[in-house]
Every structure is written in structure tokens, then in C-alpha cells.
N, C-alpha and C positions, 0 to 999 in steps of 0.2 A: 809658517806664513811669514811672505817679511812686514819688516817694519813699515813701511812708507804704507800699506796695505793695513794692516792693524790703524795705523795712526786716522786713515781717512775712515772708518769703520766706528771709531769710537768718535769722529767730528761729528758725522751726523746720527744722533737720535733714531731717527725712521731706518735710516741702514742696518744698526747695532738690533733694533729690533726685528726687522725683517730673520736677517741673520740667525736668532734665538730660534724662532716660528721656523726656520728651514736650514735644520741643521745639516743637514745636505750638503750646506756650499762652505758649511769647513772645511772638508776634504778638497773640491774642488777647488778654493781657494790658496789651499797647503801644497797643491800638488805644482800651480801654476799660477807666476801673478795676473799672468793674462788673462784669466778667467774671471776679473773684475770686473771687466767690462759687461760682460755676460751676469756678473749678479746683479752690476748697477741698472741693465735693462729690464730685469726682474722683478727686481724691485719696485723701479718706477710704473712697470705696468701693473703688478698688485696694489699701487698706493693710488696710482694714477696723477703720475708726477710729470706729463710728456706734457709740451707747450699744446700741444692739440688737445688735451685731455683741459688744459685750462683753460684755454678757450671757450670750451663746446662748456664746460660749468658755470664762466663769465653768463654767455648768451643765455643756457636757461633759465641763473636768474635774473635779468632783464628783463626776460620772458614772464616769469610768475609775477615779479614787481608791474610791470606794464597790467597782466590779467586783471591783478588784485586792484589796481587804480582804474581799471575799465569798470568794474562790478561797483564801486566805492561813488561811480557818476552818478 
């Protein structure tokens, strides 16, 4: 694996552990640095790390907070 790849892998946290959980994307990691890209989107769709994914969590809590202050009238 090269370095510049190790080195972003051990900056974040969530990555380093995804990584553990699917040890899978050693190999493909070893094989090509290209294939980051491809765990980084893995990643982000098991953690739920996509700006829409933050959004759509923003809105429903809005959502429950608005609920719980409608019931509380």
C-alpha cells in the first residue's frame, strides 16, 4: 500500500475502522491506489457520511423537535 494512502487511512478514525470491519479492501487497496476512491465511497455509504445523507438527518430532527413542541401545546 503506498504511503500517502496509509497516511489518509490513519487521519481519520471512521476510515481506519471501517477498514478493520472489511478487511477486503486491503488487498484491493495493495493492489491499486485508485481504489480509494472506491473505499472512500463505501465507507461513506455504510457510515452515512454523504452531504444528502446529512441533510435528510438535519430535517428529521427538526421534524421530531417541531412534533415533540406540537404535543407539549
Amino acid at each position: 500500500m503506498q504511503k500517502y494512502v496509509q497516511m489518509k487511512l490513519k487521519e481519520n478514525p471512521k476510515m481506519y475502522e471501517y477498514l478493520k470491519l472489511n478487511s477486503h479492501w486491503y488487498k484491493e487497496l495493495n493492489r491499486s491506489a485508485t481504489n480509494y476512491k472506491k473505499f472512500e465511497e463505501a465507507m461513506k455509504d455504510l457510515y452515512k457520511l454523504h452531504t444528502t445523507d446529512k441533510i435528510n438527518n438535519a430535517i428529521e430532527n427538526i421534524d421530531l423537535i417541531s412534533s415533540v413542541l406540537n404535543v407539549l401545546k
